[in-house]
PyMOL Python script that loads the backbone (N, CA, C, O; Angstrom):
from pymol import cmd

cmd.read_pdbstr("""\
ATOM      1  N   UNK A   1      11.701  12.965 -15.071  1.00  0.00           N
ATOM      2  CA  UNK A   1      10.988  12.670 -13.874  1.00  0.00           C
ATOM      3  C   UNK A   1       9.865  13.687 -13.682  1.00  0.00           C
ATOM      4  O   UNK A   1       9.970  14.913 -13.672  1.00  0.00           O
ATOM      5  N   UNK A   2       8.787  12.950 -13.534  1.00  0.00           N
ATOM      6  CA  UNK A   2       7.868  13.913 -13.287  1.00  0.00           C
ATOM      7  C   UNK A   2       7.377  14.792 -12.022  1.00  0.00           C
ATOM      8  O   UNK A   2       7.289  14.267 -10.912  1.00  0.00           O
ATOM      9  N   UNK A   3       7.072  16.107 -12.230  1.00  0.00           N
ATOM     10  CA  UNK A   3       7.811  17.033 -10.795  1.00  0.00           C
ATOM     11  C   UNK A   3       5.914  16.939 -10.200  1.00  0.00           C
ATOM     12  O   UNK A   3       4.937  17.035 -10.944  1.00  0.00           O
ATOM     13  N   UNK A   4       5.899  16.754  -8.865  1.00  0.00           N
ATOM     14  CA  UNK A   4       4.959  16.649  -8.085  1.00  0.00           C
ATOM     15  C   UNK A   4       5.031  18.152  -7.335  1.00  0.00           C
ATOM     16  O   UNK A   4       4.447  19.190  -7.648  1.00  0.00           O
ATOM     17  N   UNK A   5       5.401  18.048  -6.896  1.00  0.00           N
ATOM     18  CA  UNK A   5       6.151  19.232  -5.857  1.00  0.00           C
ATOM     19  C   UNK A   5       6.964  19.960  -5.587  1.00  0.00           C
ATOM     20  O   UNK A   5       8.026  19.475  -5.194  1.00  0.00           O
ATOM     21  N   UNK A   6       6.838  21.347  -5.671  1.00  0.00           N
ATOM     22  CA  UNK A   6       8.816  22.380  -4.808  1.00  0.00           C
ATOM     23  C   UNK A   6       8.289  22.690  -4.188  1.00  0.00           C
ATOM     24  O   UNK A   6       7.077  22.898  -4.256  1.00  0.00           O
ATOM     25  N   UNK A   7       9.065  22.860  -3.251  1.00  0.00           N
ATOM     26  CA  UNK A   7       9.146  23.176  -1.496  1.00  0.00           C
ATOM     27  C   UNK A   7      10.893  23.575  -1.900  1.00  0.00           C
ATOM     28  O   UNK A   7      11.803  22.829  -2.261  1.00  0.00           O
ATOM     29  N   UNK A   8      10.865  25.240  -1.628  1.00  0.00           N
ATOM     30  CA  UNK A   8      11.803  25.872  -1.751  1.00  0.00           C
ATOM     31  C   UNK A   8      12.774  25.586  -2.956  1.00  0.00           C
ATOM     32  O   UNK A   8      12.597  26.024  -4.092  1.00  0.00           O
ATOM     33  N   UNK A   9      13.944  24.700  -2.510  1.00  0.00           N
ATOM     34  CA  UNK A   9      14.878  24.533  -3.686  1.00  0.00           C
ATOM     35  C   UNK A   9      14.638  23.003  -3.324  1.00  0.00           C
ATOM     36  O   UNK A   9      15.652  22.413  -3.696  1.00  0.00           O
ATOM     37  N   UNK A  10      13.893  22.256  -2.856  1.00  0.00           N
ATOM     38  CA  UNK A  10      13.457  20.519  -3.136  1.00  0.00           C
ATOM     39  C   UNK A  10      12.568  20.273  -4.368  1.00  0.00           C
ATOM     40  O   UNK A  10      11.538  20.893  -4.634  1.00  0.00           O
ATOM     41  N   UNK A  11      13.065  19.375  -5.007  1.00  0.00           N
ATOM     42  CA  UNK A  11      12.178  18.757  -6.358  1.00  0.00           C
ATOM     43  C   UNK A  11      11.400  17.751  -5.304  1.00  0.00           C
ATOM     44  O   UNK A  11      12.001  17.045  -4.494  1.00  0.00           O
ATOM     45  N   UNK A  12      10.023  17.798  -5.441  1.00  0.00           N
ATOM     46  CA  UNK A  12       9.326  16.236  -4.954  1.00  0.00           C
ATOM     47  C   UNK A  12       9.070  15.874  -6.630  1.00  0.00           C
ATOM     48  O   UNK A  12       8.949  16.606  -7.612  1.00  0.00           O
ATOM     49  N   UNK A  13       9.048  14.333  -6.450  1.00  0.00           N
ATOM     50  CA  UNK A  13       9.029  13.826  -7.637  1.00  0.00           C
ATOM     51  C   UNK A  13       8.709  12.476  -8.121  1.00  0.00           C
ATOM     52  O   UNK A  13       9.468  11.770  -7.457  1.00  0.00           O
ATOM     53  N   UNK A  14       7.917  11.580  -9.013  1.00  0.00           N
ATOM     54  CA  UNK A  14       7.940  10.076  -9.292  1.00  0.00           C
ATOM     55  C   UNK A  14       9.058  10.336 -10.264  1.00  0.00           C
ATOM     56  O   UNK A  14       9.315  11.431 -10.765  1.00  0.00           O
ATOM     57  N   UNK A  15       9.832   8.956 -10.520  1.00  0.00           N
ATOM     58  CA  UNK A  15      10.624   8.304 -11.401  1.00  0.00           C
ATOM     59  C   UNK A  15       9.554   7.528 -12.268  1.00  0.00           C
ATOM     60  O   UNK A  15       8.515   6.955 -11.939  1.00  0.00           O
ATOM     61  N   UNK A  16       9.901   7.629 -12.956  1.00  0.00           N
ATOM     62  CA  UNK A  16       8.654   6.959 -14.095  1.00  0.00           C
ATOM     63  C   UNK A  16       8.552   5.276 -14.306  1.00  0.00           C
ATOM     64  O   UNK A  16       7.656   4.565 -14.762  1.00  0.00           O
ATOM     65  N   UNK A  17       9.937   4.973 -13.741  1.00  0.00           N
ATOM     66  CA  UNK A  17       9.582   2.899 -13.975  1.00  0.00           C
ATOM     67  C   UNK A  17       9.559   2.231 -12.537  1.00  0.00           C
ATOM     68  O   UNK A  17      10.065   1.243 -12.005  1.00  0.00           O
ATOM     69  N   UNK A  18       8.644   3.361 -12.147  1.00  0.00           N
ATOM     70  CA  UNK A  18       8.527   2.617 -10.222  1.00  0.00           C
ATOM     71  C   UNK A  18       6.922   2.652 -10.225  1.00  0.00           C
ATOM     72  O   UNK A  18       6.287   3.292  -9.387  1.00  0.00           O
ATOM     73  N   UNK A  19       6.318   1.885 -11.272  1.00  0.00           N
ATOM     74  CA  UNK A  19       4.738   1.875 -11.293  1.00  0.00           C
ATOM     75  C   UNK A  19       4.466   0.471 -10.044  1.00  0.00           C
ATOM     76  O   UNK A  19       3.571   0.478  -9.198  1.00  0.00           O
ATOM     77  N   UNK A  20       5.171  -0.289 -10.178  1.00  0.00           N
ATOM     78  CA  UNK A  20       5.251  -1.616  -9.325  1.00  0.00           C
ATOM     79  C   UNK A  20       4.955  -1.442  -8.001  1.00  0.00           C
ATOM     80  O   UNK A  20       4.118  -2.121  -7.407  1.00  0.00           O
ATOM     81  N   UNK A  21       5.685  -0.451  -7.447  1.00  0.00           N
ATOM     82  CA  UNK A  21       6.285  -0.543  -6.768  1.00  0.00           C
ATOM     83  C   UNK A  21       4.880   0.198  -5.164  1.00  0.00           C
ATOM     84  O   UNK A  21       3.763   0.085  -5.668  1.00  0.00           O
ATOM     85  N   UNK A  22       4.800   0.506  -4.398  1.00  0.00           N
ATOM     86  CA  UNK A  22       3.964   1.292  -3.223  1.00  0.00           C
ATOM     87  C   UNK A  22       4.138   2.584  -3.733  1.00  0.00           C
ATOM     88  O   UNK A  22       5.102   3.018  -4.364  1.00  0.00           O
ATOM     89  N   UNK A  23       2.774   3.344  -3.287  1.00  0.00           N
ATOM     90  CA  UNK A  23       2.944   4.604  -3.669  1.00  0.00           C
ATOM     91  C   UNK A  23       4.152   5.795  -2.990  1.00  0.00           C
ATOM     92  O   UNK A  23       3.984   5.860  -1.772  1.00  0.00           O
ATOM     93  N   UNK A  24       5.024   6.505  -3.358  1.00  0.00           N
ATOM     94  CA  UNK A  24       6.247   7.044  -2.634  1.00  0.00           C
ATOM     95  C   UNK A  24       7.005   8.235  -3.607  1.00  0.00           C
ATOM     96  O   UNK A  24       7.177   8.150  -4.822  1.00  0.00           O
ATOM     97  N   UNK A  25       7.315   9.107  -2.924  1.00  0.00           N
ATOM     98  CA  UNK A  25       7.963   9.596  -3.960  1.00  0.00           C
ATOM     99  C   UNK A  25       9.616   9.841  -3.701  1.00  0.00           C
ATOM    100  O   UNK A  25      10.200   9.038  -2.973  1.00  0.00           O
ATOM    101  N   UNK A  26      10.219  10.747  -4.192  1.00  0.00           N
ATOM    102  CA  UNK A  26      11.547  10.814  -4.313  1.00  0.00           C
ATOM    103  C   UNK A  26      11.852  12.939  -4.243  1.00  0.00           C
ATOM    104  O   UNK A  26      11.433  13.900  -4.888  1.00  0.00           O
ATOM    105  N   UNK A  27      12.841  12.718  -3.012  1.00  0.00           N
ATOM    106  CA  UNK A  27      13.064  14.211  -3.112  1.00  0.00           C
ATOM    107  C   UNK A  27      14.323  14.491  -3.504  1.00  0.00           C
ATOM    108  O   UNK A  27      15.099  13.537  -3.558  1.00  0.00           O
ATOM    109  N   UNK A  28      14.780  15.728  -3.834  1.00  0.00           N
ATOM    110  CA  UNK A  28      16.353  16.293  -4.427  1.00  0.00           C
ATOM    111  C   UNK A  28      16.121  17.893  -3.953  1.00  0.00           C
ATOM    112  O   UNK A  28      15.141  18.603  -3.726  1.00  0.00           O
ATOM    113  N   UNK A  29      17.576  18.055  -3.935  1.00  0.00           N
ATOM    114  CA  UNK A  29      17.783  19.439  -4.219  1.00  0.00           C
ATOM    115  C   UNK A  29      18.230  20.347  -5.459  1.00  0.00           C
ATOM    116  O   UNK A  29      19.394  20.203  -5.832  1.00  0.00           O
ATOM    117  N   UNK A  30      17.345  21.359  -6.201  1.00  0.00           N
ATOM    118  CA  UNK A  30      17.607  21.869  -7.510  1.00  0.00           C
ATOM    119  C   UNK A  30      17.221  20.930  -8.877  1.00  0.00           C
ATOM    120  O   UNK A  30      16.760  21.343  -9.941  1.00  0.00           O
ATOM    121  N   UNK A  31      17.630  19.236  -8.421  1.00  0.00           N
ATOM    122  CA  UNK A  31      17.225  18.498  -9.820  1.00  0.00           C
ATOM    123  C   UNK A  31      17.244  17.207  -9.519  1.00  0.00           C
ATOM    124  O   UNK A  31      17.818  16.840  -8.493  1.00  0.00           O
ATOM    125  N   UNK A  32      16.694  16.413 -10.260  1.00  0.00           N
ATOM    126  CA  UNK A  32      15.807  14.991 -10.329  1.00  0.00           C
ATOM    127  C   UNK A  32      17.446  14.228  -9.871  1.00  0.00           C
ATOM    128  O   UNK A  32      18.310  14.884 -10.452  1.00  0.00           O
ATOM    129  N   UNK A  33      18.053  13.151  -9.085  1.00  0.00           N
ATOM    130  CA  UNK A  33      18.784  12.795  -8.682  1.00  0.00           C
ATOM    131  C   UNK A  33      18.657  11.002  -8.393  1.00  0.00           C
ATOM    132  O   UNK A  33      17.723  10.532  -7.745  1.00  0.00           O
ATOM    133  N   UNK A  34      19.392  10.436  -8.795  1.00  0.00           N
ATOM    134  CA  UNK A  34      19.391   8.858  -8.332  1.00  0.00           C
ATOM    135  C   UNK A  34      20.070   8.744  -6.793  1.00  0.00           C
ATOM    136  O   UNK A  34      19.930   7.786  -6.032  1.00  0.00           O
ATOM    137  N   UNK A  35      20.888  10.050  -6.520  1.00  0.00           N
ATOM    138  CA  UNK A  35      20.767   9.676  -4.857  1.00  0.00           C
ATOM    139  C   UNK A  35      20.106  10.819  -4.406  1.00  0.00           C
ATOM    140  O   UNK A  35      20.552  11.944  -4.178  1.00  0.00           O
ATOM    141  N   UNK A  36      18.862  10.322  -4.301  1.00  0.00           N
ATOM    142  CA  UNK A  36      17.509  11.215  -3.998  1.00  0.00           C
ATOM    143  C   UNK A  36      17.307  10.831  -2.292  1.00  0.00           C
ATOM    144  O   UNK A  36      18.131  10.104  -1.737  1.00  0.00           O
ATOM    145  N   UNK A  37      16.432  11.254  -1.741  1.00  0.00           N
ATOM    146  CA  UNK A  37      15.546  10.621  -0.323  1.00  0.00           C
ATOM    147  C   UNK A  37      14.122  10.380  -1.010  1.00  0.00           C
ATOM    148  O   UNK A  37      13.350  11.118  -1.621  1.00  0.00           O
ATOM    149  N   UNK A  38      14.104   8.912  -0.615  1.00  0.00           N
ATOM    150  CA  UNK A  38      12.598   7.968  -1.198  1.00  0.00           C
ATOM    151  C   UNK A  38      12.000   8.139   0.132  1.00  0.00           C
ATOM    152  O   UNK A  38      12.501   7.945   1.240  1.00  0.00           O
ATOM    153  N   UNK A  39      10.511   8.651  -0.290  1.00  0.00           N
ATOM    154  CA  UNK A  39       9.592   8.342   0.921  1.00  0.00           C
ATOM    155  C   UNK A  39       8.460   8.001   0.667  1.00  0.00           C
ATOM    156  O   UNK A  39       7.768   8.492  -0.225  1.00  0.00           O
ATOM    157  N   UNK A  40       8.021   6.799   1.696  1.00  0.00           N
ATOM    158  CA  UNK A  40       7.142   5.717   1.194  1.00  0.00           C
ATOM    159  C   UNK A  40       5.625   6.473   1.974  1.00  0.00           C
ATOM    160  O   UNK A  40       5.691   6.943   3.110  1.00  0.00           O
ATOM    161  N   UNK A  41       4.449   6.483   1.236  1.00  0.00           N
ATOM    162  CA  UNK A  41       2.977   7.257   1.952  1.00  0.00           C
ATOM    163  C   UNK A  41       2.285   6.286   2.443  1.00  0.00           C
ATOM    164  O   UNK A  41       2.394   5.313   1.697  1.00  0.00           O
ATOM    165  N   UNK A  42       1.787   6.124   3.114  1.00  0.00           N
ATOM    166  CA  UNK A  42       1.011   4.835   4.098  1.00  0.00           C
ATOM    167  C   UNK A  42      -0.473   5.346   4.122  1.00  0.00           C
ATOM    168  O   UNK A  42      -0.899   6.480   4.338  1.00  0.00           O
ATOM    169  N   UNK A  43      -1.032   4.363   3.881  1.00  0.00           N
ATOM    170  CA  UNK A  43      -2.551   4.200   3.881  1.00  0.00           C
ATOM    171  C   UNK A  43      -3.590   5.207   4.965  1.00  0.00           C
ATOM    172  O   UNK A  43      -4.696   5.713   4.773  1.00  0.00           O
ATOM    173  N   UNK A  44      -2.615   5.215   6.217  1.00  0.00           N
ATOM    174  CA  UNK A  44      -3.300   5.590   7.208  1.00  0.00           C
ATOM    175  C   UNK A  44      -2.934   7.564   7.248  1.00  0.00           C
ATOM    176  O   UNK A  44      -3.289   8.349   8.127  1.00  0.00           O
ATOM    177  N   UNK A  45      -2.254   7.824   6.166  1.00  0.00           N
ATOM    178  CA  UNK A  45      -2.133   9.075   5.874  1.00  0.00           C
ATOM    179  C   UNK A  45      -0.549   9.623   6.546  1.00  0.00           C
ATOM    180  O   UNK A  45      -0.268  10.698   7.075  1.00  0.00           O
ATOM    181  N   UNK A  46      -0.042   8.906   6.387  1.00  0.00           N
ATOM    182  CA  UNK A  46       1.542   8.990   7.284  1.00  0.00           C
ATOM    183  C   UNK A  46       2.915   8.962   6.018  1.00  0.00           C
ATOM    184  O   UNK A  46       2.567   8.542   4.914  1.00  0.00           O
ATOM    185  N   UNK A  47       3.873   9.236   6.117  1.00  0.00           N
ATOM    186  CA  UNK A  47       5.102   9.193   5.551  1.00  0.00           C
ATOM    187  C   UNK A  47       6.115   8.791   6.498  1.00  0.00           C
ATOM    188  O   UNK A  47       6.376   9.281   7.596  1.00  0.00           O
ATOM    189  N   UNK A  48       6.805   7.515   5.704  1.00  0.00           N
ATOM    190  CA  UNK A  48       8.029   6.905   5.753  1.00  0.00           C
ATOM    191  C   UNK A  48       9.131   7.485   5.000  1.00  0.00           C
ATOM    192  O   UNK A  48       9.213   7.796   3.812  1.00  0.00           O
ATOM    193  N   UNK A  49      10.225   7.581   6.275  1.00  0.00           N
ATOM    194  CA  UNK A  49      11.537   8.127   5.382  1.00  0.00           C
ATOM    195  C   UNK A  49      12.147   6.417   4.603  1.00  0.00           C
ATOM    196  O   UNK A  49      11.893   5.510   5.395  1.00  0.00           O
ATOM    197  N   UNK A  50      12.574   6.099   3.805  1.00  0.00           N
ATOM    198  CA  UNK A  50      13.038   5.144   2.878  1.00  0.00           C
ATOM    199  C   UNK A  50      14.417   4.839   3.355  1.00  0.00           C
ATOM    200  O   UNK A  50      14.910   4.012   4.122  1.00  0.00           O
ATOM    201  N   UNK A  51      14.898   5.916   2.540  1.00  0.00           N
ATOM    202  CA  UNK A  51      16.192   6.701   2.823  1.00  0.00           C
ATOM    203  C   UNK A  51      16.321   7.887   2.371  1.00  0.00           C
ATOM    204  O   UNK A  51      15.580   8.398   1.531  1.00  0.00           O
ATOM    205  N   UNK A  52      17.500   8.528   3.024  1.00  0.00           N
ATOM    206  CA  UNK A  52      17.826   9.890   2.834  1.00  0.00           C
ATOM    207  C   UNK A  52      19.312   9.498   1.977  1.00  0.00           C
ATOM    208  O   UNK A  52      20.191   9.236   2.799  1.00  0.00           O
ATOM    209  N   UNK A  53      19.633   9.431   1.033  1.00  0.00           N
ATOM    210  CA  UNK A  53      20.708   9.624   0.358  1.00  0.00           C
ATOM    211  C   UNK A  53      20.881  10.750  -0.109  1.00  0.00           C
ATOM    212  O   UNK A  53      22.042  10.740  -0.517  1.00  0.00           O
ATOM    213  N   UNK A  54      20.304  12.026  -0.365  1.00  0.00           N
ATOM    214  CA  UNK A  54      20.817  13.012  -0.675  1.00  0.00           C
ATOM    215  C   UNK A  54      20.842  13.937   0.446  1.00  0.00           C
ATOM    216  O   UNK A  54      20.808  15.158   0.294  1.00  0.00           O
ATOM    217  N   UNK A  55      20.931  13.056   2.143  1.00  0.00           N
ATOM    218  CA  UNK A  55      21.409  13.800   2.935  1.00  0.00           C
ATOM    219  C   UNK A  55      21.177  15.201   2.944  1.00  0.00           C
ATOM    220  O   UNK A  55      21.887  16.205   2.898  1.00  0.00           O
ATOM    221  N   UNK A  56      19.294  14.822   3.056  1.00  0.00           N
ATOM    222  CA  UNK A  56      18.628  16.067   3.225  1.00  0.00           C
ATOM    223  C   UNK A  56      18.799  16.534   5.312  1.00  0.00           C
ATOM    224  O   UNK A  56      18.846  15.617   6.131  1.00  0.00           O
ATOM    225  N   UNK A  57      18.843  17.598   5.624  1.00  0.00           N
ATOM    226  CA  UNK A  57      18.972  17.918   7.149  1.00  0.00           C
ATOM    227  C   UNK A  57      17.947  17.560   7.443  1.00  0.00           C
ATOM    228  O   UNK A  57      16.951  17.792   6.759  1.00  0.00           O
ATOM    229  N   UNK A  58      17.924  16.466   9.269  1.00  0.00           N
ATOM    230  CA  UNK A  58      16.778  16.413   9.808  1.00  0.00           C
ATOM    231  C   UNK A  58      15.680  17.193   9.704  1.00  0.00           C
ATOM    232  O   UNK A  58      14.603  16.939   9.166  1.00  0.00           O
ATOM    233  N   UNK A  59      16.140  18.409  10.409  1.00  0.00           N
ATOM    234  CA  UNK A  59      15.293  19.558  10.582  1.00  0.00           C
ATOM    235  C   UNK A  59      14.351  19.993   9.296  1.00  0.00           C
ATOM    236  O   UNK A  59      13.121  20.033   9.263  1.00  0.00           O
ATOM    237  N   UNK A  60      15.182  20.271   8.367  1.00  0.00           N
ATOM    238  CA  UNK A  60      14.319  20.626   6.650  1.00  0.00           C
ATOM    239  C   UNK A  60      13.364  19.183   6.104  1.00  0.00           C
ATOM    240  O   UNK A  60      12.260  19.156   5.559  1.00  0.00           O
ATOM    241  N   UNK A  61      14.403  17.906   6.549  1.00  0.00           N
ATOM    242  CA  UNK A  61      13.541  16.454   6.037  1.00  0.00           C
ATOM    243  C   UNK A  61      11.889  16.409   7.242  1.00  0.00           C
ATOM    244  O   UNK A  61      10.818  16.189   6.677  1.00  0.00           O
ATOM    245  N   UNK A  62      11.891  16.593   8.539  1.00  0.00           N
ATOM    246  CA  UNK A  62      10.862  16.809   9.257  1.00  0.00           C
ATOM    247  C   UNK A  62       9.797  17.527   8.412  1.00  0.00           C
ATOM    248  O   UNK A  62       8.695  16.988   8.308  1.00  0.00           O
ATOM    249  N   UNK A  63      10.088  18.949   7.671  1.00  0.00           N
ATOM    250  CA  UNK A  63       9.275  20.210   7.247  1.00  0.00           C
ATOM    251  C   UNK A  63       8.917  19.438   6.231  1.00  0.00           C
ATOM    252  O   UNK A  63       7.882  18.822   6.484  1.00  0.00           O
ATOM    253  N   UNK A  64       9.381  19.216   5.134  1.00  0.00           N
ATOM    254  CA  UNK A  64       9.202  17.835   3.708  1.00  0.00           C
ATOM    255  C   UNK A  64       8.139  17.005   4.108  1.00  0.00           C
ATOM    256  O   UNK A  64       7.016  16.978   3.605  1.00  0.00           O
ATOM    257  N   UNK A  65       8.585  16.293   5.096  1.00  0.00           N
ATOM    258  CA  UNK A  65       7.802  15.540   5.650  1.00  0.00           C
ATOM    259  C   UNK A  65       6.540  15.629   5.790  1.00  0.00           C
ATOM    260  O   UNK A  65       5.957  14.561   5.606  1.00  0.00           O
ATOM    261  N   UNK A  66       5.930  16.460   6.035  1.00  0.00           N
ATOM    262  CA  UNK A  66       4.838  17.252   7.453  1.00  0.00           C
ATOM    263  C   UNK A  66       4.224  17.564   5.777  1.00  0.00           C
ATOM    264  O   UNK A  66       3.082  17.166   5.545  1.00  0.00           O
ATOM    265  N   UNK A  67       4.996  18.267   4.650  1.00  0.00           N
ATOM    266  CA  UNK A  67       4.368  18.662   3.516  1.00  0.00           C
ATOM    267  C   UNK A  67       3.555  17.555   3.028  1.00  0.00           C
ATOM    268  O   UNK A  67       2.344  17.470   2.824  1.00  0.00           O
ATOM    269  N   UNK A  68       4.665  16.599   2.869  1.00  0.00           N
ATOM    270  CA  UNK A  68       4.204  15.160   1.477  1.00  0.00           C
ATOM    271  C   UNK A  68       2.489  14.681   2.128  1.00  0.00           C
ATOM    272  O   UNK A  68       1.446  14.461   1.513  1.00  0.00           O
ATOM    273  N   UNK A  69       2.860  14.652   3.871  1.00  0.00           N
ATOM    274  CA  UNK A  69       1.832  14.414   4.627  1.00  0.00           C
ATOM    275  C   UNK A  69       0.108  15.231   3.903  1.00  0.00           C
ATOM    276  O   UNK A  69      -0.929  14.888   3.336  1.00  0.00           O
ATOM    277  N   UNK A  70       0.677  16.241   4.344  1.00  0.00           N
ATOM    278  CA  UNK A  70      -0.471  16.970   3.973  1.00  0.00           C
ATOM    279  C   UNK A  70      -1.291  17.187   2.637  1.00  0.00           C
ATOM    280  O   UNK A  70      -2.358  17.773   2.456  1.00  0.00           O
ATOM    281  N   UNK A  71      -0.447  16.524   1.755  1.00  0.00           N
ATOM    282  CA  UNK A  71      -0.150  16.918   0.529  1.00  0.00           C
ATOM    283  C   UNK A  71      -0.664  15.392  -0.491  1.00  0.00           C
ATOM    284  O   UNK A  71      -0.756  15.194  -1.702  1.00  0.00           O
ATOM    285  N   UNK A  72      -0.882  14.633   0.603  1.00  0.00           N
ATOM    286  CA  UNK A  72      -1.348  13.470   0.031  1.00  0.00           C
ATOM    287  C   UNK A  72      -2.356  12.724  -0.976  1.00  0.00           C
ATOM    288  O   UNK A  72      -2.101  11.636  -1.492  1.00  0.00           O
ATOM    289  N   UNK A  73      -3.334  13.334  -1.147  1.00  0.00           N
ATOM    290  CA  UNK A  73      -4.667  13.374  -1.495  1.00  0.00           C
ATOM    291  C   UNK A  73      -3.944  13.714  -3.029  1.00  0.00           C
ATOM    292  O   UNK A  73      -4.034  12.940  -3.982  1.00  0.00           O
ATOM    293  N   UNK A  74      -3.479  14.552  -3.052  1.00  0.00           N
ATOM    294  CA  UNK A  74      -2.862  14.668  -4.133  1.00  0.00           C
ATOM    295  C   UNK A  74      -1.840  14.277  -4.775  1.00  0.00           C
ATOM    296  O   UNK A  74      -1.902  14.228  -6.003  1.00  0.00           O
ATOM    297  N   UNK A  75      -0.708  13.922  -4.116  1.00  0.00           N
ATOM    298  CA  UNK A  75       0.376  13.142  -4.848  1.00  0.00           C
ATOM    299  C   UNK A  75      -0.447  11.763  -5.295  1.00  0.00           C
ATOM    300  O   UNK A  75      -0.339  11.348  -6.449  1.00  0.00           O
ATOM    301  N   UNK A  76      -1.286  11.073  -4.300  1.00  0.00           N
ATOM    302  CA  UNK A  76      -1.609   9.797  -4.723  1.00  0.00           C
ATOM    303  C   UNK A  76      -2.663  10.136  -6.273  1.00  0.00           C
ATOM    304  O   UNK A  76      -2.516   9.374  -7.229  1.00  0.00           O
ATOM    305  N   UNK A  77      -3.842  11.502  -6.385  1.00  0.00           N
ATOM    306  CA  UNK A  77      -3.835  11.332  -7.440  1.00  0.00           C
ATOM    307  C   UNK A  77      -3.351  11.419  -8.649  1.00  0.00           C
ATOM    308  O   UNK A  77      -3.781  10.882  -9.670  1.00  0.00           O
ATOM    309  N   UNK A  78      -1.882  12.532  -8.433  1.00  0.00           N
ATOM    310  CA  UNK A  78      -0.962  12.488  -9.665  1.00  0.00           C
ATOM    311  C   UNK A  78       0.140  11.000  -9.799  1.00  0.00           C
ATOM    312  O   UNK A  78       1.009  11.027 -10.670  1.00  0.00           O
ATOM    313  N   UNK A  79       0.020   9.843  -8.944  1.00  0.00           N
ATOM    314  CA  UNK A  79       0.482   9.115  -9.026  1.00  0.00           C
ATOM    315  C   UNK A  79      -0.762   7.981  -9.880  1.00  0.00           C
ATOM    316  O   UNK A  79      -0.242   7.320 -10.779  1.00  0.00           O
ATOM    317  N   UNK A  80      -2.126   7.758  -9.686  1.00  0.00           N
ATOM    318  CA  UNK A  80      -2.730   7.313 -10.076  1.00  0.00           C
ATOM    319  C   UNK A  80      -2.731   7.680 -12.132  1.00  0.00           C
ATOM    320  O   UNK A  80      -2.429   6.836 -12.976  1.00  0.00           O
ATOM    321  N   UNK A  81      -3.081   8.878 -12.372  1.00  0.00           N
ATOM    322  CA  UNK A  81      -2.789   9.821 -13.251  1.00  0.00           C
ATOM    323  C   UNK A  81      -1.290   9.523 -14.308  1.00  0.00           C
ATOM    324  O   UNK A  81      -1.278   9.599 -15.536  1.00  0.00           O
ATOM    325  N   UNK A  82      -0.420   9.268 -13.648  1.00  0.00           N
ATOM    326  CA  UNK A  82       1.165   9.004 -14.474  1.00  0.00           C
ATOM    327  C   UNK A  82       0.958   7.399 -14.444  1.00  0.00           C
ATOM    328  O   UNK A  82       1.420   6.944 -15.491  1.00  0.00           O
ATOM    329  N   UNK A  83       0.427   6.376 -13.616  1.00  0.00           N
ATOM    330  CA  UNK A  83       0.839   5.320 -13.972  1.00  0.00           C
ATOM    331  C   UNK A  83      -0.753   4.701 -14.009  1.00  0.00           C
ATOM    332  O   UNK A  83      -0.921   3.542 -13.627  1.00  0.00           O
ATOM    333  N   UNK A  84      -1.874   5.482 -14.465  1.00  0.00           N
ATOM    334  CA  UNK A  84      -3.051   4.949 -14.613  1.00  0.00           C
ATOM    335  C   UNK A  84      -3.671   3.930 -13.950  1.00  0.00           C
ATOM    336  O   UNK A  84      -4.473   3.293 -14.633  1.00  0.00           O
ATOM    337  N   UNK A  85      -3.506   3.543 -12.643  1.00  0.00           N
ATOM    338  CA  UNK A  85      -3.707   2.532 -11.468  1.00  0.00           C
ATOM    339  C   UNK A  85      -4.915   3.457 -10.997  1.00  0.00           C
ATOM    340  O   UNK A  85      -4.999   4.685 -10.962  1.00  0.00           O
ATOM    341  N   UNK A  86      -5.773   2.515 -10.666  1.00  0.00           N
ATOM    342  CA  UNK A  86      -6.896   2.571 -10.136  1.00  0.00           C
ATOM    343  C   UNK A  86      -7.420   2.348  -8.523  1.00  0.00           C
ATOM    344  O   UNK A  86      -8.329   2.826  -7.843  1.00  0.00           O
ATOM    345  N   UNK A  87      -6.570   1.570  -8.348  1.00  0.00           N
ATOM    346  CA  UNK A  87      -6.165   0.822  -6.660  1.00  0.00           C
ATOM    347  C   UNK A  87      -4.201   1.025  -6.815  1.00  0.00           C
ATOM    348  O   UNK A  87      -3.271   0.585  -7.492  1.00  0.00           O
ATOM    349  N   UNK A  88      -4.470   2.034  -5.630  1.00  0.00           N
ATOM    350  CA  UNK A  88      -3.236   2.186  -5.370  1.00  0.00           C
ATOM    351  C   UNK A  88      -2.610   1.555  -3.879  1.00  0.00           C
ATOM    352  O   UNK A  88      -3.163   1.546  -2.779  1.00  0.00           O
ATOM    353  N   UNK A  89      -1.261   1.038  -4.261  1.00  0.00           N
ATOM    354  CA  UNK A  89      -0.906  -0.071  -3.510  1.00  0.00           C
ATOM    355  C   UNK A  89       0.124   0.998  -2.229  1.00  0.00           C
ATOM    356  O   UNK A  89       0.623   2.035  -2.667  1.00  0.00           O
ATOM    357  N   UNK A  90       0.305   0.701  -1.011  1.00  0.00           N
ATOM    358  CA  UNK A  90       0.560   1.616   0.050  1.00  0.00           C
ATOM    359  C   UNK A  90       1.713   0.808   0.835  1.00  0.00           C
ATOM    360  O   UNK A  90       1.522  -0.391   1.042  1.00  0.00           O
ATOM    361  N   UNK A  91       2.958   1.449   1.301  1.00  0.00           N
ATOM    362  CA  UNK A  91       3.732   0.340   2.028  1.00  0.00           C
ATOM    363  C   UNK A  91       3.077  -0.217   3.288  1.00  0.00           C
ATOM    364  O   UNK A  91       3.388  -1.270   3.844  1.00  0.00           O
ATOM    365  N   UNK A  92       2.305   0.479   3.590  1.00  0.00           N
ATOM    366  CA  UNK A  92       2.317   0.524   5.273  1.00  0.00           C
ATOM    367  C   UNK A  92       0.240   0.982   5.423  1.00  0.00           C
ATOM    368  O   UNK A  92      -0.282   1.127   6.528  1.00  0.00           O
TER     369      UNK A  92
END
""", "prot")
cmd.dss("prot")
cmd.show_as("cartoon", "prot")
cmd.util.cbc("prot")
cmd.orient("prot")
């Protein structure tokens, strides 16, 4: 999985066969995880929690949050970059 982001001991991260899919990534603690928290980036510069399956704490998922936010400009171009999309597709 390719690592986007740490924020402390959080992996931010794409899964590599979610090219289909809205731009979003996937967080863990220490390592790449299938029960991760997916969060979906919205057009208008915002983040959707998906889900939290790795039962990240409100409080720390808020701070994550507020990051991916800020942090956007760039995940979308390392997402463009890993799955070579040109028009990137947004949930929201």
């Amino acid at each position: 999985m390719p690592n986007v982001l740490k924020v402390g001991s959080y992996y931010i991260y794409f899964w590599t066969d979610e090219s289909d899919e809205p731009v979003h990534v996937h967080i863990s603690k220490e390592k790449p995880s299938s029960e991760s928290t997916k969060i979906w980036l919205c057009k208008s510069g915002g983040a959707i929690v998906s889900h939290n399956k790795s039962r990240i704490p409100q409080h720390e998922l808020n701070k994550l949050l507020e990051i991916i936010e800020d942090q956007q400009f760039f995940i979308c171009r390392k997402w463009q970059e890993m799955f070579g999309q040109e028009t990137l597709k947004f949930y929201c």
